[in-house]
N, C-alpha and C positions, 0 to 999 in steps of 0.2 A: 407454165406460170403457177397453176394451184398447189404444184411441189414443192417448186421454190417459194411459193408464201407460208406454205406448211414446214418448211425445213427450219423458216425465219425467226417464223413462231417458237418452234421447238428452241432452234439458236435463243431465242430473248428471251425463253423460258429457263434453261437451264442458265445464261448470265446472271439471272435473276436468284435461281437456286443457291448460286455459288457466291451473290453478294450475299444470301442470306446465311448460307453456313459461315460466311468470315466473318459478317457481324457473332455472329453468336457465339463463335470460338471465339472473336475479338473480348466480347461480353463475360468469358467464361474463363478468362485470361485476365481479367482487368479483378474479376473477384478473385481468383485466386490469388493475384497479387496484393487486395489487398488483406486478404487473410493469412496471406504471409509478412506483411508487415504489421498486422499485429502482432503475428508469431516473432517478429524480429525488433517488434517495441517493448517488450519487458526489459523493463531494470531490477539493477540491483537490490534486494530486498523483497521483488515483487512477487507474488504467488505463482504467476507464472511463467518468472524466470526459473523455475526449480527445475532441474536436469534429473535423468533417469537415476544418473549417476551419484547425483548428488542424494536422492532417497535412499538408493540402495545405502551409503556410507554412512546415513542415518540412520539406518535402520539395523547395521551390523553395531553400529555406537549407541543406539538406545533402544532398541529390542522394534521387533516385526509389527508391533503395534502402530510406532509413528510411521509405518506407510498409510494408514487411515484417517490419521490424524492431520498428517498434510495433504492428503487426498479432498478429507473435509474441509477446510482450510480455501482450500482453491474451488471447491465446490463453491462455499460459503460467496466468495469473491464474483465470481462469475452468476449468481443468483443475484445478491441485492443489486449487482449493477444492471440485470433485467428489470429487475423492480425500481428501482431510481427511475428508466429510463421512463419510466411508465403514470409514475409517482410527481404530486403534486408541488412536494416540499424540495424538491430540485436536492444540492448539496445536505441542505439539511436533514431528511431524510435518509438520510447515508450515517449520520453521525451515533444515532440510539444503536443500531441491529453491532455497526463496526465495533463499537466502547462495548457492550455485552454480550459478541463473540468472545471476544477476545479474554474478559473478567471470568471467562467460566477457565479457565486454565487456574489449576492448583496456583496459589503463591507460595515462592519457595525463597528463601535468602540464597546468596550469593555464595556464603561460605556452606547451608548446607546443600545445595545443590550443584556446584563449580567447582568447589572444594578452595576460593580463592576470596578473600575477600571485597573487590570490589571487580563484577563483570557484566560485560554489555552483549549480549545474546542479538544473535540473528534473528528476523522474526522465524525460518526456518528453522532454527534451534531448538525456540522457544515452544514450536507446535512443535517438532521433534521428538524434544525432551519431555514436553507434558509439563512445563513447568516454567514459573516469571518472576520476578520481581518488578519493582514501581517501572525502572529503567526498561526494562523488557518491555511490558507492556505499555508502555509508551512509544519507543520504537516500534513495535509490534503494527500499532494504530496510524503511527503517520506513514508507514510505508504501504499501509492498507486502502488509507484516505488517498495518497498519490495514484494509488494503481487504479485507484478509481477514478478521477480524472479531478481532485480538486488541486488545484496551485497550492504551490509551495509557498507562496507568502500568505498566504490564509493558516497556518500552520505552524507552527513553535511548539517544540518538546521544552517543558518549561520547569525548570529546577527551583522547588519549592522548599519552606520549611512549611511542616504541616503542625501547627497549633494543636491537635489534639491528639497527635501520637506523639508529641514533642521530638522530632526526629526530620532529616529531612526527609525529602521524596521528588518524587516526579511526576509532573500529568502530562495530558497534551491540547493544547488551546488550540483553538477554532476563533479566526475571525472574521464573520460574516463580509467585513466592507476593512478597510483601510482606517485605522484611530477606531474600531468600532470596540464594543466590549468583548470580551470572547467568552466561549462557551467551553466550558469543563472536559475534558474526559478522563478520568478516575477510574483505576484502579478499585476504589474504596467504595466504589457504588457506580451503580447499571445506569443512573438518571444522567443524563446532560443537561448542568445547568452554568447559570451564566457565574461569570468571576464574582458579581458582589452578591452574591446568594451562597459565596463558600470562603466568609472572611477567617476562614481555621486553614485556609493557605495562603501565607507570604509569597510572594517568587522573588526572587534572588539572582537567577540569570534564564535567557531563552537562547533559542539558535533553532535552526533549521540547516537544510543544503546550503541556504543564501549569507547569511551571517548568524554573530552572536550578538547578543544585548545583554547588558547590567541592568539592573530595575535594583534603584533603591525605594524604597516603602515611600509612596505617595506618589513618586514623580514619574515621567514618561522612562522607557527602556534607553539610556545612550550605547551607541554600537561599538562594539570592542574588537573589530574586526571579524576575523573568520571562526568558523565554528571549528577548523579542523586544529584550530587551539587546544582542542578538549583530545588530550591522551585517548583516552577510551571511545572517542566518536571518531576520531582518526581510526584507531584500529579496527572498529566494526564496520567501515566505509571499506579498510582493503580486505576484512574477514568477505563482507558484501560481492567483492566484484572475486575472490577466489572461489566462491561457491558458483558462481557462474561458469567456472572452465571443467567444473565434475561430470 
């Protein structure tokens, strides 16, 4: 009998072992999965959707530097969303570090850096290349803010005339709430401020992934259907999801 209660033991100790390594492998299996659906949540645009592939062909197209530079880039991404996480100002706090990453990229026009007159750069390109214009750097930012995890109706790339370079341009608005004011981010300065603190911008039309709006001067945005209206955001949507197969 002391055998057999000694064998019992042993037996309901080792059940015990073996529920404990399943939990754990089970455990150890549920985080890899879900650190592989992060790896399998990047979009188009996102920093870390960029492919080995995709650097290397940048890198043979705009010299061995922009491996650094998108290196940084995705660094940059993966830091301020530790710091968010951490950080008081929730979304907001996301908006200064994103607008004044992005502002330190040389500004370059279209024709002399594309060689074309009117072009919409990947934000991979744009680190790439080392180089922006208004259009850039506004795509640049909302696909920065999405990888970060703010909604896409918080969000409008917004086709401006700018009053004091008499030309037009483009920023990207932030809006805190639903009808709420929205908040700047410019190309032309580091600060994020609100819309009626920078009346040297008209806007003229907006869009995001969800639609487009007309904004005539004073009135609400009326919606003009889809955004993929706009020639050149249609094509940086399929340029977006090509650079995903490199």
């Amino acid at each position: 009998m002391p055998v057999l209660n000694a064998n019992a033991d042993r037996s309901g100790a080792d059940a015990r072992r073996r529920r404990g390594l399943r939990r754990l492998a089970y455990l150890a299996l549920l985080a890899i999965g879900a650190d592989m659906a992060l790896a399998a949540a990047p979009g188009p645009g996102f920093s870390r959707s960029v492919t080995a592939g995709l650097v290397q062909r940048y890198a043979a197209r705009f010299g061995a530097d922009s491996r650094s530079r998108i290196d940084g880039w995705q660094q940059f991404v993966r830091s301020v969303q530790a710091e968010e996480r951490q950080a008081a100002g929730g979304e907001l706090a996301l908006l200064v570090p994103v607008n004044t990453f992005f502002n330190r990229l040389p500004f370059l026009s279209d024709t002399a850096h594309w060689r074309v007159e009117d072009y919409w750069a990947s934000p991979a390109e744009s680190i790439g290349s080392n180089g922006a214009d208004c259009e850039d750097f506004s795509i640049a930012k909302y696909y920065a803010l999405k990888e970060l995890g703010i909604p896409i109706e918080r969000l409008r790339i917004t086709y401006v005339k700018a009053a004091r370079l008499d030309q037009a341009h483009m920023v990207l608005a932030y809006y805190p709430a639903p009808g709420a004011e929205p908040l700047v981010l410019d190309n032309l300065e580091n600060d994020v401020r609100p819309a009626s603190q920078r009346a040297d911008l008209v806007p003229v039309y907006s869009f995001n992934d969800e639609d487009l709006l007309l904004v005539r001067e004073g009135q609400a945005g009326k919606r003009a259907g889809s955004a993929r209206q706009i020639r050149l955001w249609r094509g940086l949507l399929d340029k977006l999801q090509q650079e995903l197969l490199y």
